[in-house]
Structures are given as structure tokens and as C-alpha cells.
ZAMIBA-597441 format. One record per residue (C-alpha): x negated, y negated, z negated; chain. Coordinates in nm, 2 decimals. Layout:
REC|X|Y|Z|chain
REC|X|Y|Z|A
...
This chain:
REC|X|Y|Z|chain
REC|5.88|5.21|-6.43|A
REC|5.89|5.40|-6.10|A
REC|5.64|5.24|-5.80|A
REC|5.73|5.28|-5.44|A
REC|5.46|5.31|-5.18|A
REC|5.51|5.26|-4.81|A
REC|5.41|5.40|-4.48|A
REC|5.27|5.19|-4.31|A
REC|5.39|5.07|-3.94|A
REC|5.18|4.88|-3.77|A
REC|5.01|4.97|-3.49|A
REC|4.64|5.13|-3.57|A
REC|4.71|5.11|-3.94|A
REC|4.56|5.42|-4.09|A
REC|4.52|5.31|-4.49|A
REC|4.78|5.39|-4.77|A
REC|4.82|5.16|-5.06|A
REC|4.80|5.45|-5.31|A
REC|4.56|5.76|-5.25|A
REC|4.68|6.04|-5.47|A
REC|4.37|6.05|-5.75|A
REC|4.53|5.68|-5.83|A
REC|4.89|5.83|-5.81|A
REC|4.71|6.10|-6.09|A
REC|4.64|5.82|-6.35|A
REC|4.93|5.66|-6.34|A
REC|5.16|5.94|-6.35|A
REC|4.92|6.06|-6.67|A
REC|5.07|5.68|-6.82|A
REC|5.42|5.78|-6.75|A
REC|5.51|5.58|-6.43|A
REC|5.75|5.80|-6.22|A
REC|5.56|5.68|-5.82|A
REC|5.81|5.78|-5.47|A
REC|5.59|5.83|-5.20|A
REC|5.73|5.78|-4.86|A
REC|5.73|6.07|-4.63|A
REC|5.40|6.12|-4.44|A
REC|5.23|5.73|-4.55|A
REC|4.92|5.93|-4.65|A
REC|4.89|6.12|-4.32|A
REC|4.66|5.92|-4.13|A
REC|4.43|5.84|-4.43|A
REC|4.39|6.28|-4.42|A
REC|4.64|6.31|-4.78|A
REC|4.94|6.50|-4.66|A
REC|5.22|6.46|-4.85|A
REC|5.14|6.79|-5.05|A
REC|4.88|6.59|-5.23|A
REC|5.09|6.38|-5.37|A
REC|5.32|6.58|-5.48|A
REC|5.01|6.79|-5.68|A
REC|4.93|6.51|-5.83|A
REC|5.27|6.40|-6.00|A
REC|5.43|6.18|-5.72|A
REC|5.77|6.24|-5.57|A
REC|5.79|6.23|-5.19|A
REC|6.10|6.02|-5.10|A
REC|6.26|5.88|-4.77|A
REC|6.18|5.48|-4.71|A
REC|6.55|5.42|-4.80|A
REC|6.52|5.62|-5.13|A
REC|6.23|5.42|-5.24|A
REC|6.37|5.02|-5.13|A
REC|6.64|5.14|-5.36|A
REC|6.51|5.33|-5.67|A
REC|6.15|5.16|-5.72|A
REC|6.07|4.87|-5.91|A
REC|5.76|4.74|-5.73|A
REC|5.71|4.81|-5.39|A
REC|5.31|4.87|-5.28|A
REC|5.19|4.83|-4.90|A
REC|4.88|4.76|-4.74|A
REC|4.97|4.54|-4.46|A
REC|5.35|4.32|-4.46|A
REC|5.62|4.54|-4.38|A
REC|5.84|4.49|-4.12|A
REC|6.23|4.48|-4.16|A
REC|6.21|4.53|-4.57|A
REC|6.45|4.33|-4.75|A
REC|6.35|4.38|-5.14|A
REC|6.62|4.35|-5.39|A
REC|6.68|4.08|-5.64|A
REC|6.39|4.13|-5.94|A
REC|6.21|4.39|-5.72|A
REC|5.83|4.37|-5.71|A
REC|5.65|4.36|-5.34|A
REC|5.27|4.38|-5.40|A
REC|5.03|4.39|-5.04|A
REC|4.79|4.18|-4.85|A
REC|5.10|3.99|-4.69|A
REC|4.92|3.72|-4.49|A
REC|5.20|3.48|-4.59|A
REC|5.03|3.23|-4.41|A
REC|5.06|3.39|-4.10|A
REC|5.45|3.53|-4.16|A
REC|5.63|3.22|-4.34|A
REC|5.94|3.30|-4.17|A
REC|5.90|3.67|-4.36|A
REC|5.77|3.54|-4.70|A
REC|6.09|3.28|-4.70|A
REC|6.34|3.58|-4.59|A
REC|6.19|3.79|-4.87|A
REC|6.25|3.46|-5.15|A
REC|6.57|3.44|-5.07|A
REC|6.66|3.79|-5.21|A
REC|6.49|3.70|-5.52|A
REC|6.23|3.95|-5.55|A
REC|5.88|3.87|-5.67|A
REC|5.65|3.84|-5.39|A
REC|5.28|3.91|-5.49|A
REC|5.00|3.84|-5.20|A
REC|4.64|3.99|-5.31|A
REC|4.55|3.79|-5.01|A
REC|4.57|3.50|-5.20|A
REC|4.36|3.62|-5.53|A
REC|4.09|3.33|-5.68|A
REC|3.76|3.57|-5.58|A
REC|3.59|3.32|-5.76|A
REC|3.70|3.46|-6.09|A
REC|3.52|3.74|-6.30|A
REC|3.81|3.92|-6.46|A
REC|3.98|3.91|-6.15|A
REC|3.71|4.12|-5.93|A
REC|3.88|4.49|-6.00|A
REC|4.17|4.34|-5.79|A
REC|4.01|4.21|-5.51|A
REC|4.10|4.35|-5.24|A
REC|3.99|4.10|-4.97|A
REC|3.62|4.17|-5.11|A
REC|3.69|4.60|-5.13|A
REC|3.83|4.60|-4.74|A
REC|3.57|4.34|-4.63|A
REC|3.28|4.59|-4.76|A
REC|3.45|4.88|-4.47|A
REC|3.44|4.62|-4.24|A
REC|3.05|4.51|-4.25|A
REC|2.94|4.88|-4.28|A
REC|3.19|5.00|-3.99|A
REC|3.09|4.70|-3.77|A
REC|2.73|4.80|-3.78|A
REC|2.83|5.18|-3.63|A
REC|3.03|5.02|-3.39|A
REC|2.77|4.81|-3.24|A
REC|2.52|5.10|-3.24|A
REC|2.74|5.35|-3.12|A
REC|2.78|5.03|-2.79|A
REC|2.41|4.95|-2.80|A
REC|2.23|5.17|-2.49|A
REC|1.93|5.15|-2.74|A
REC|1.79|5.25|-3.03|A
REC|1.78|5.02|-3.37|A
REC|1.45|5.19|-3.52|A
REC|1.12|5.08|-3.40|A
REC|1.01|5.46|-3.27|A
REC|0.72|5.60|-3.18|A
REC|0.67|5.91|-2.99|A
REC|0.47|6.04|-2.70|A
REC|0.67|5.90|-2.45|A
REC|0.55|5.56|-2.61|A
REC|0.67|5.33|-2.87|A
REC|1.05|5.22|-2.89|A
REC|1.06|4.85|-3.09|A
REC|1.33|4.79|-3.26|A
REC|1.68|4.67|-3.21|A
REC|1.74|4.24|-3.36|A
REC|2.05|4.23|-3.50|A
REC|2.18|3.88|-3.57|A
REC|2.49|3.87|-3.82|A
REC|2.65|3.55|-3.85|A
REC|2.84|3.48|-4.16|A
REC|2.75|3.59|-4.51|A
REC|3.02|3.66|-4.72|A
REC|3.10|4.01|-4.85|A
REC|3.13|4.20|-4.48|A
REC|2.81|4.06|-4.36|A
REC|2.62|4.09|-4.63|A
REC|2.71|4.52|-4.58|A
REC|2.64|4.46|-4.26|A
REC|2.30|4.32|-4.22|A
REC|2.22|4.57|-4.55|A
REC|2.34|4.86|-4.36|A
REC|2.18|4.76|-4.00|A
REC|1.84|4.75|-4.18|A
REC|1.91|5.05|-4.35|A
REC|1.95|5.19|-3.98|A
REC|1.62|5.02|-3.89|A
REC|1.70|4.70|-3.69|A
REC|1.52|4.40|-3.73|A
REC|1.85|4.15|-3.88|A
REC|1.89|3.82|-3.92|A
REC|2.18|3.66|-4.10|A
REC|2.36|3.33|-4.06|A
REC|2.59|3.09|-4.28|A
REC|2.67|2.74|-4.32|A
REC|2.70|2.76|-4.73|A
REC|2.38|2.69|-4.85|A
REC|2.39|2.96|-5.11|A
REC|2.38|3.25|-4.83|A
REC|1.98|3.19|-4.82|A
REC|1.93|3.39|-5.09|A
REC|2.19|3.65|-5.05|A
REC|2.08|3.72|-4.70|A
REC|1.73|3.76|-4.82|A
REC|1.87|3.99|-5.13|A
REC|1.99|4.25|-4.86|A
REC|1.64|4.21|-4.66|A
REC|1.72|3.99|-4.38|A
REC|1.55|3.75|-4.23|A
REC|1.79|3.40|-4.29|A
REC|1.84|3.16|-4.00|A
REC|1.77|2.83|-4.02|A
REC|1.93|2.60|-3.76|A
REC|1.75|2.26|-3.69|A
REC|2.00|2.02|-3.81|A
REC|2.24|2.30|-3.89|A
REC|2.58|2.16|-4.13|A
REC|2.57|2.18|-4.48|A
REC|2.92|2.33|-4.56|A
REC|2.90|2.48|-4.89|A
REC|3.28|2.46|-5.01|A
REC|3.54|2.64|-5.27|A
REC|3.67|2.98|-5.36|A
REC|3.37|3.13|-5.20|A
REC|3.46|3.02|-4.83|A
REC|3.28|2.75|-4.63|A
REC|3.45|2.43|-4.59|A
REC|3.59|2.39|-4.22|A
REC|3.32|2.17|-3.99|A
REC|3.38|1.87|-3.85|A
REC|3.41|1.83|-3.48|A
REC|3.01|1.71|-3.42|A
REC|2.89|1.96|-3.67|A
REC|3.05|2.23|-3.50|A
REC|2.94|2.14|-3.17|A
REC|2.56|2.09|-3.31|A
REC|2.59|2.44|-3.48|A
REC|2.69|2.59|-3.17|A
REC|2.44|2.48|-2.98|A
REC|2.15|2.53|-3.21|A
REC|2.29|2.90|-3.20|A
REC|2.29|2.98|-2.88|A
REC|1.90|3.02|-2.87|A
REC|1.91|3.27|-3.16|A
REC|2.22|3.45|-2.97|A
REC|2.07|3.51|-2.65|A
REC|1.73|3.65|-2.85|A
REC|1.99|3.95|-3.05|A
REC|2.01|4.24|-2.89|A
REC|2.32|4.28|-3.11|A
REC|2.54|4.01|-3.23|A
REC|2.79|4.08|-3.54|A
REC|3.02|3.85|-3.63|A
REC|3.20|3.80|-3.98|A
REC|3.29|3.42|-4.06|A
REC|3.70|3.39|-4.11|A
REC|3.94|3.24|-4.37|A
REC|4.25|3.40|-4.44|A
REC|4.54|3.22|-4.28|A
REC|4.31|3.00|-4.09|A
REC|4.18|3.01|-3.73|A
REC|3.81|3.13|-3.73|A
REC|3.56|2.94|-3.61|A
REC|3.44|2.98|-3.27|A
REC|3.05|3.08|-3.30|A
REC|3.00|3.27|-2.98|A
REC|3.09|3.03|-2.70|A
REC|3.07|3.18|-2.34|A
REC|2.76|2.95|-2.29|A
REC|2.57|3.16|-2.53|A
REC|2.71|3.49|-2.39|A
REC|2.58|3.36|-2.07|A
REC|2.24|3.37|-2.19|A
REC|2.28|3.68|-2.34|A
REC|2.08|3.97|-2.18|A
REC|2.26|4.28|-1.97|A
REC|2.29|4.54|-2.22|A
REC|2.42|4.30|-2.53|A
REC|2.66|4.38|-2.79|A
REC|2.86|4.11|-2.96|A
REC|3.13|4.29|-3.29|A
REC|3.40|4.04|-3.33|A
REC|3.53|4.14|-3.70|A
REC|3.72|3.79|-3.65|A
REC|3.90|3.87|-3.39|A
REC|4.29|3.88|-3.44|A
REC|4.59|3.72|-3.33|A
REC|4.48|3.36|-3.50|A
REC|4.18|3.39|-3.26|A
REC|3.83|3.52|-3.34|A
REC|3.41|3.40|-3.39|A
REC|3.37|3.45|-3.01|A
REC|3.50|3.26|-2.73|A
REC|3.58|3.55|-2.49|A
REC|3.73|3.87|-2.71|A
REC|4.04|4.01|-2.76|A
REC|4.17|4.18|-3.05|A
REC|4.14|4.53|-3.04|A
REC|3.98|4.56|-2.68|A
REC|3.68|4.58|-2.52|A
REC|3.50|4.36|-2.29|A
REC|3.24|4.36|-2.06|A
REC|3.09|4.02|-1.90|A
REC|2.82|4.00|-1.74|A
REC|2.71|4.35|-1.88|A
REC|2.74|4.20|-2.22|A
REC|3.01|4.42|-2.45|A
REC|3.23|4.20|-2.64|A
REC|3.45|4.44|-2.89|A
REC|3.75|4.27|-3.05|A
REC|3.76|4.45|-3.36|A
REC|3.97|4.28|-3.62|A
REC|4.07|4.56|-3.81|A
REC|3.76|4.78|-3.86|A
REC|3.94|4.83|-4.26|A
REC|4.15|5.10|-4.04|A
REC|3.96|5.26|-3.86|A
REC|3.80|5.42|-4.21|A
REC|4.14|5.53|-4.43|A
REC|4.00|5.72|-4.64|A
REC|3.73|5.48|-4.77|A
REC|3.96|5.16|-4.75|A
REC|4.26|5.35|-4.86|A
REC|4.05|5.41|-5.20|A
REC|3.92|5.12|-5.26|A
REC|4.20|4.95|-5.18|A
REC|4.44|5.23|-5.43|A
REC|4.18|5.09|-5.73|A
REC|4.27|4.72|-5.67|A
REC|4.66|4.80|-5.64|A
REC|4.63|4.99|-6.03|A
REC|4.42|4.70|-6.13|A
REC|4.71|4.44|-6.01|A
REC|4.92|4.64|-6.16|A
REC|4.77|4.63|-6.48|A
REC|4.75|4.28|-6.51|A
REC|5.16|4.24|-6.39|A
REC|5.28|4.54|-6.57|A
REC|5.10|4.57|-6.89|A
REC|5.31|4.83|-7.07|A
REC|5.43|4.98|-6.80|A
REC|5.69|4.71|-6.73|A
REC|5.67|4.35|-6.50|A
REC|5.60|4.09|-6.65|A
REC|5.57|3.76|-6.44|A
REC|5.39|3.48|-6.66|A
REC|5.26|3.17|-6.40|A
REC|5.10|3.00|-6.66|A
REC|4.86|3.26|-6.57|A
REC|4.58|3.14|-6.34|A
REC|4.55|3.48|-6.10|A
REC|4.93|3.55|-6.08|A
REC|4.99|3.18|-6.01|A
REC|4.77|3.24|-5.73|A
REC|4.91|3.58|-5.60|A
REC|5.33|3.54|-5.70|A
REC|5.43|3.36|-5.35|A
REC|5.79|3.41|-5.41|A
REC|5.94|3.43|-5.76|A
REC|6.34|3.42|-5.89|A
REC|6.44|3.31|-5.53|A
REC|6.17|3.01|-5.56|A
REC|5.89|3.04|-5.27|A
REC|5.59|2.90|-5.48|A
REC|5.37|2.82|-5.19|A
REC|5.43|2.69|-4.89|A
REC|5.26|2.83|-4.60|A
């Protein structure tokens, strides 16, 4: 079996979908992997480190033709797979439908680990919505102090006493949890936030303080995500936030659904009341929208000496990490669709029911 792994080409996209330690075990199995020229640059593994470790380092052409799964981080633009090929990648099908039913018409298999049941045990070694979100809650955190004109510690020194920096995190899934660990770890007073009534305990568990709204929704829903609010119930919730978001001296921000528009938890009417100095991390923010009403993906803003900083793709901005973590759920995938070292497509399987979008020129799901 010979595996193809991309460069990847969008813009800010630093991770690799194979780091070469990974490229080292499966070589030791006998799978022949291409690597394409230069996809490890930007994660700091030069194509010699590939090559040490077993890999052959091949043109984009040479591997579209030769492999017989296909391996990317992000969905890669203007790839047509052959017929029985195997493409395996977060591929936000949801977002790309046009893409996903370009790529079924070729009859290649079409495998999107954004689309993985996280709920399953068995299935956690391949998650790599859960791996990439853990980058993002830790990043987040650095971002916001490296914005913040203060410090998080409470200090005390001869010049006086320094109190600490409240951080609020809102949204408690796998990237806020890291981040209101890591922002206590750094010394800030945190307090976390989530409609699923589970989240309590978690937030608690990483030693944050949990938020309780008065009359705050009750949204506990499948798969591990929140159910989507109702009209009144996301009104109420933002208002009973603002309070809480004009207190924070940092605001982080975490709470999205693959495919789906985030909801809008920072409205410019808590901004507003946010004081001069403020910093609000958008990890939402993306071109489906984000958590807060006035960023922008991949910017950042200043109003009303608040900083807003779209940053929906903090997983990038820390290659080497994500690009690992990431290479481990890829070999795990693998495993499970290649046992033997050759594909084996069987949708009477719950996780690749889940994950094989396009299959034998069928699209399975509809997005």
C-alpha cells in the first residue's frame, strides 16, 4: 500500500498530516509513503527528514497518481482523486458540498475525520477534532496574555501588590477545558461557561470557578455538543452574560459545531460594557461566523480599547504540536480502514459509516 501526503495550501496552514516519527512506523510495516515536496516545511521537518525515516519525497502529481490513500490536513483545493482512491482529512464537507460531490463522482472513497462519533471509546485514538482542539485552548490562552497590558498572577512586590487577571472561558468542550486549565496554570482567576449541564463538573475538575447564569438554558444534547438554543433562550443567555463579560479582564471564547454557524455569545452590548484594556479570543471565529458579534477571522480589532482577535485557526499557528497529534490520529484511521495494510471499506461499521462521505461514486451524506 503506498500513502500520499499533501502540502498543504491554504493560507496560514502550517500542519502536515504525517510528521516523519509516524512516517517511521509505518514504513517499519511495509507501507511505501510519497511525501510531497516541502509539506513538512512549515511544521520545521524538511524534506530530509522524511526521507531518513523511510519516506520518498515525490511531486503532487507523482503522488495523485501512484498512492492509494491520499492524507491532508485541511480539503485540498483542485484534487480530483481517482476511482477507488482513498482521501482521508478534516474536509469540512459541510462547508464544501460542491467539493465533496465533485470528489464522489470520481468514485474515490471520501473519509471526513471531521465527522468521527467522539462519543465512542474505541474511536478516541482517531479523534482528531478533540487532538487539534487541545492546541487551540492552550494557544488561546498565550494569545490573550501576550494582548493583555497586565499581568495574570496575583503579584506582590515592593512596588505593591498586582491582583490577578479573571479570565472568563465560555464553552467547555475539549479547547476550553485546556484553556481555563492552562490560564490557571498561568495564575488567573478563571471562570468557565456552558449550556450542557455536565460542564459543571468538568470545569470544576480543571480548577475553575463554573458560572451559573440566573435562568440560564438547559441544553445538554448528543455527540458531546450542546443542542442549538432557541430564539428566547439565546436572547436570555446573552443577556444574563453580559454582567459576567464586562467583569473579565479576558474573555476566551470556544463554543462551535462543525459545519454549523456558532453561536453568538459576545454581543457588542456586552463589549460595550467591557472595560478599556479588555481582551476577547474568538477560537470561533471563521468564515461561518464566530462567538463574538464584532470579529473577524484572522484579524484583529480594537473597539473602544477592547481587543477582539479573530483567531479561528490557532491549530496552525503550533505545527509542530498539532502536526503530531494530528500524524497519530491519521495511523490510527488508518488502522481501522486498512487493517493489513490494504482498504477495506465495511459501512456496516459504526465509525466508518460516520467518516466515509463519498464511497463507489455514492455521496453517503448530504451536506
Amino acid at each position: 500500500m503506498k500513502i500520499g501526503v499533501l502540502k498543504e495550501q491554504a493560507p496560514g496552514e502550517r500542519r502536515v498530516a504525517l510528521v516523519p516519527g509516524v512516517v517511521a512506523t509505518l514504513s517499519a510495516t511495509g507501507v511505501e509513503v510519497l511525501v510531497e515536496t516541502g509539506a513538512g516545511a512549515r511544521a520545521n521537518f524538511p524534506d530530509s527528514t522524511y526521507d531518513a525515516q523511510g519516506a520518498a519525497v515525490a511531486s503532487r502529481t507523482e503522488i495523485c497518481r501512484e498512492a492509494d490513500v491520499i492524507v491532508c490536513v485541511g480539503p485540498p483545493d483542485g484534487l480530483e482523486p481517482r476511482r477507488g482512491q482513498l482521501l482521508v482529512g478534516l474536509l469540512r464537507p459541510q462547508e464544501r458540498p460542491e467539493q465533496l460531490r465533485a470528489w464522489a463522482r470520481t468514485g474515490a472513497t471520501v473519509v471526513s475525520l471531521d465527522l468521527l462519533p467522539r462519543t465512542l471509546s474505541r474511536a478516541q485514538a482517531m479523534d482528531a477534532l478533540t487532538s487539534q482542539a487541545t492546541v487551540v485552548g492552550y494557544k488561546a490562552v498565550l494569545v490573550a496574555a501576550n494582548a493583555y497590558g497586565g499581568y495574570f498572577p496575583m503579584l506582590v512586590t515592593a512596588a505593591g501588590t498586582v491582583r490577578p487577571a479573571s479570565v472568563l472561558v465560555l464553552g467547555a468542550g475539549v479547547a476550553g477545558l485546556q484553556g481555563m486549565g492552562t490560564a490557571r496554570r498561568l495564575g488567573a482567576v478563571v471562570t468557565g461557561y456552558d449550556v450542557r449541564p455536565e460542564a459543571r463538573e468538568e470545569v470544576r475538575s480543571v480548577g475553575a470557578r463554573f458560572l451559573d447564569l440566573p435562568g440560564g438554558p438547559d441544553a445538554g444534547g448528543t455527540g458531546g455538543y450542546a443542542r442549538e438554543l432557541t430564539d428566547e433562550e439565546r436572547e436570555a443567555q446573552q443577556q444574563a452574560l453580559r454582567t459576567a463579560i464586562g467583569d473579565a479582564d479576558v474573555v476566551i471564547t470556544t463554543a462551535g459545531v462543525p459545519g454549523r454557524r456558532p453561536p453568538v455569545l459576545v454581543t457588542e452590548e456586552a463589549i460595550k460594557e467591557m472595560r478599556a484594556g479588555s481582551v476577547v479570543v474568538d477560537t470561533a471565529a471563521g468564515p461561518l461566523g464566530g462567538n463574538v458579534a464584532l470579529s473577524k477571522p484572522d484579524t484583529t480589532v480594537v473597539v473602544d480599547g477592547v481587543t477582539i482577535i479573530g483567531a479561528g485557526n490557532l491549530a496552525a499557528t503550533m505545527p509542530a504540536a498539532a502536526s503530531t497529534a494530528y500524524a497519530r490520529n491519521i495511523l490510527a484511521i488508518l488502522a481501522h480502514l486498512c487493517p493489513g495494510g490494504e482498504p477495506r471499506i465495511d459501512l456496516t461499521d459504526e465509525i466508518q459509516d460516520a467518516i466515509v462521505v463519498a464511497h463507489e461514486g455514492e455521496l453517503r451524506h448530504e451536506c
